[in-house]
Backbone as numpy.savetxt, mean C-alpha at the origin, in Angstrom:
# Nx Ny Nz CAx CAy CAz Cx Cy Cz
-5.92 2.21 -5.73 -4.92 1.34 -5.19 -5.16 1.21 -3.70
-5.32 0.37 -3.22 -5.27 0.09 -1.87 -3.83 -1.17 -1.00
-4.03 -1.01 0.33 -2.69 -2.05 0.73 -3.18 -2.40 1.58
-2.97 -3.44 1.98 -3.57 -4.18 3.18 -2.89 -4.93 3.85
-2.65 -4.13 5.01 -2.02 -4.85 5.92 -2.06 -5.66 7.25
-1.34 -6.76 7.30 -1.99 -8.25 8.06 -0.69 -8.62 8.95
-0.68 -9.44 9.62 0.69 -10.15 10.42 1.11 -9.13 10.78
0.62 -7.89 11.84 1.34 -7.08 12.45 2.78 -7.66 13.20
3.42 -7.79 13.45 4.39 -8.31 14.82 5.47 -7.53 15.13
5.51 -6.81 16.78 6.36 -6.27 17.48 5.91 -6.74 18.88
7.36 -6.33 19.63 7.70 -6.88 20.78 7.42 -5.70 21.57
7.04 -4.33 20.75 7.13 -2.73 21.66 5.60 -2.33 21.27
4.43 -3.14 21.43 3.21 -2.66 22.02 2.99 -1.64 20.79
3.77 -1.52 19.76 3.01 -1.13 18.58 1.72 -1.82 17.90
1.11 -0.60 17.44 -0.53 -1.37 16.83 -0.50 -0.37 15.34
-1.08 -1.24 14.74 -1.67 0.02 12.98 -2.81 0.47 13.09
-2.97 1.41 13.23 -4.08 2.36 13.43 -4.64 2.45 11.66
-3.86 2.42 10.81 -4.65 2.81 9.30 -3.75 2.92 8.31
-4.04 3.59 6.93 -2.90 4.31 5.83 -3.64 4.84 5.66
-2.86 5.92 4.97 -3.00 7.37 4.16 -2.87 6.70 2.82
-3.84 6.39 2.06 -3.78 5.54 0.46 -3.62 6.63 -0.49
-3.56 6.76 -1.29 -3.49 7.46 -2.59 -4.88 8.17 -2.81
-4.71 9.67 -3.49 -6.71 9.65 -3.68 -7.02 9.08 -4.82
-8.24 8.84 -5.21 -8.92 7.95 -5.87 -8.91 8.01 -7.34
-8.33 9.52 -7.06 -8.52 10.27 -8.98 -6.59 10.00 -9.05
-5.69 9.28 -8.06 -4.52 9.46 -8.62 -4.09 8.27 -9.27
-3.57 8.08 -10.27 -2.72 7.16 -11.38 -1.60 6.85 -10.96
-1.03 5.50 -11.11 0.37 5.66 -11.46 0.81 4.93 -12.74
1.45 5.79 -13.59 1.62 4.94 -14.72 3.27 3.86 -14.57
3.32 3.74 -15.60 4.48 2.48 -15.41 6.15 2.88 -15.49
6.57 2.48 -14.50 7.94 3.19 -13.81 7.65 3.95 -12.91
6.47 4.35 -12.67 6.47 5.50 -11.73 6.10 5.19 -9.79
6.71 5.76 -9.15 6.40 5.34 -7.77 6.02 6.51 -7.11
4.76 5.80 -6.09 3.48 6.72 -5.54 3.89 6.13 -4.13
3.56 7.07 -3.50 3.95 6.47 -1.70 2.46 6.24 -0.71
2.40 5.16 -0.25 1.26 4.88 0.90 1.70 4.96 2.08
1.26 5.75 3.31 1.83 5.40 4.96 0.97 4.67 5.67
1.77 4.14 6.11 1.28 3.82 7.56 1.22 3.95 8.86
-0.03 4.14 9.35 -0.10 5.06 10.71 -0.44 4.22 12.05
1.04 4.60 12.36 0.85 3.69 14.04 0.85 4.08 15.12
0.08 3.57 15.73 0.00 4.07 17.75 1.01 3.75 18.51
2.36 4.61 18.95 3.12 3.64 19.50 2.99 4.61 21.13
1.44 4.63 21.50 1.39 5.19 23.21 1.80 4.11 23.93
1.43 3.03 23.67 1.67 1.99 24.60 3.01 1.28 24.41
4.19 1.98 24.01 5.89 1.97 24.03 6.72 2.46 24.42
7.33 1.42 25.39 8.39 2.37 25.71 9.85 2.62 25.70
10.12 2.06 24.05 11.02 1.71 23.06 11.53 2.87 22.90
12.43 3.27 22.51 12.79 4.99 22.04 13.16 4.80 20.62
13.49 3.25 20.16 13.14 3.14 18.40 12.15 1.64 18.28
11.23 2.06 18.47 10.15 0.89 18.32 10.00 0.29 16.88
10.26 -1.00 16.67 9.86 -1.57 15.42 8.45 -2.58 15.20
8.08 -2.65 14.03 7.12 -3.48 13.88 7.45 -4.21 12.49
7.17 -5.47 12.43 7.37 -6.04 11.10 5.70 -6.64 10.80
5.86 -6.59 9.48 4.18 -6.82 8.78 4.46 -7.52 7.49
3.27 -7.72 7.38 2.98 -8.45 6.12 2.09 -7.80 5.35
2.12 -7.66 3.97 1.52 -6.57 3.12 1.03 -6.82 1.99
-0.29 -6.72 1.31 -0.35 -6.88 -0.25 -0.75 -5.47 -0.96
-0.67 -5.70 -1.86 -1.29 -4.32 -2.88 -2.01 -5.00 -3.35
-2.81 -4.24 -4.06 -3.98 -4.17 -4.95 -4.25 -3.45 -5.79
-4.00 -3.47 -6.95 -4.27 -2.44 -8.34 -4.89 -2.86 -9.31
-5.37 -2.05 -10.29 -6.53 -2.32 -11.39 -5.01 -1.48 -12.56
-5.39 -2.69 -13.17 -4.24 -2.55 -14.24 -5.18 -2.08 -15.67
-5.32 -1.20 -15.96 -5.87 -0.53 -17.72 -5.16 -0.60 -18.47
-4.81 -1.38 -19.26 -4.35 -1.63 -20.96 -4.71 -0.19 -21.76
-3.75 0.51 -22.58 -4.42 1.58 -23.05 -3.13 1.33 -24.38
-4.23 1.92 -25.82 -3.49 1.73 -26.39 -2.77 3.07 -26.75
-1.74 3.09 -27.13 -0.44 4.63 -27.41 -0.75 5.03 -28.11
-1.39 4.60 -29.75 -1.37 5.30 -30.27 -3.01 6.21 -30.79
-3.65 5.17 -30.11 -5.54 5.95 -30.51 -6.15 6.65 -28.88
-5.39 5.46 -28.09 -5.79 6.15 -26.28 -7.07 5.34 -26.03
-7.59 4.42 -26.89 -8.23 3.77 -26.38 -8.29 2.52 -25.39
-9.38 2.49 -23.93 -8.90 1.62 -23.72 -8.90 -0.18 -23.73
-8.12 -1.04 -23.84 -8.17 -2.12 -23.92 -8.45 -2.65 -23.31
-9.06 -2.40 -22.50 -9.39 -3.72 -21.07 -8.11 -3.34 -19.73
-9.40 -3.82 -18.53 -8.50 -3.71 -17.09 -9.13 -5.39 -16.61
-7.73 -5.69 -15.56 -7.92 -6.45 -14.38 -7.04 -5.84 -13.33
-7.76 -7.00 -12.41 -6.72 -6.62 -11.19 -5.73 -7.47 -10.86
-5.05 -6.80 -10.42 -3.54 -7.61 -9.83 -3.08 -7.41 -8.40
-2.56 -8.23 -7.78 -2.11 -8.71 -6.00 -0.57 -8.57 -6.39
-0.47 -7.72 -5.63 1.53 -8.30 -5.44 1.94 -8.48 -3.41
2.15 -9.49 -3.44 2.72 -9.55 -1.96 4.08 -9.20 -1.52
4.40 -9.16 -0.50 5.63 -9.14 -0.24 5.64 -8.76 1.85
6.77 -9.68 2.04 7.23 -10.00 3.84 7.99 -9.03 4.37
């Protein structure tokens, strides 16, 4: 799973330095929620609650598996956006 983030915008000299993604061997199955951060530089602020607003997509590889043999059915990938 990866996230990618674009349209940084703040007024307090915040920048995105990166995320902390998920490791590579981790799953999430369905209902379940996994957390990504994001890591920002805020040296050049001198806000004492600095905000930043962004724009964000995900990216996941979706595996079809079937319940009752475990075999699997086929993967694609899927985009979800959100402001």
């Amino acid at each position: 799973m990866q996230v990618k983030i674009s349209n940084a915008e703040t007024t307090h000299n915040l920048k995105v330095k990166g995320t902390v993604p998920l490791n590579e061997d981790d799953q999430i199955k369905y209902n379940e929620r996994r957390y990504v951060y994001v890591i920002l530089d805020k040296s050049a602020s001198t806000a004492v609650y600095p905000s930043l607003k962004i724009s964000q997509k995900l990216t996941m590889k979706i595996t079809e598996i079937d319940v009752e043999s475990q075999d699997d059915l086929g993967s694609y990938e899927e985009e979800y956006s959100q402001l």
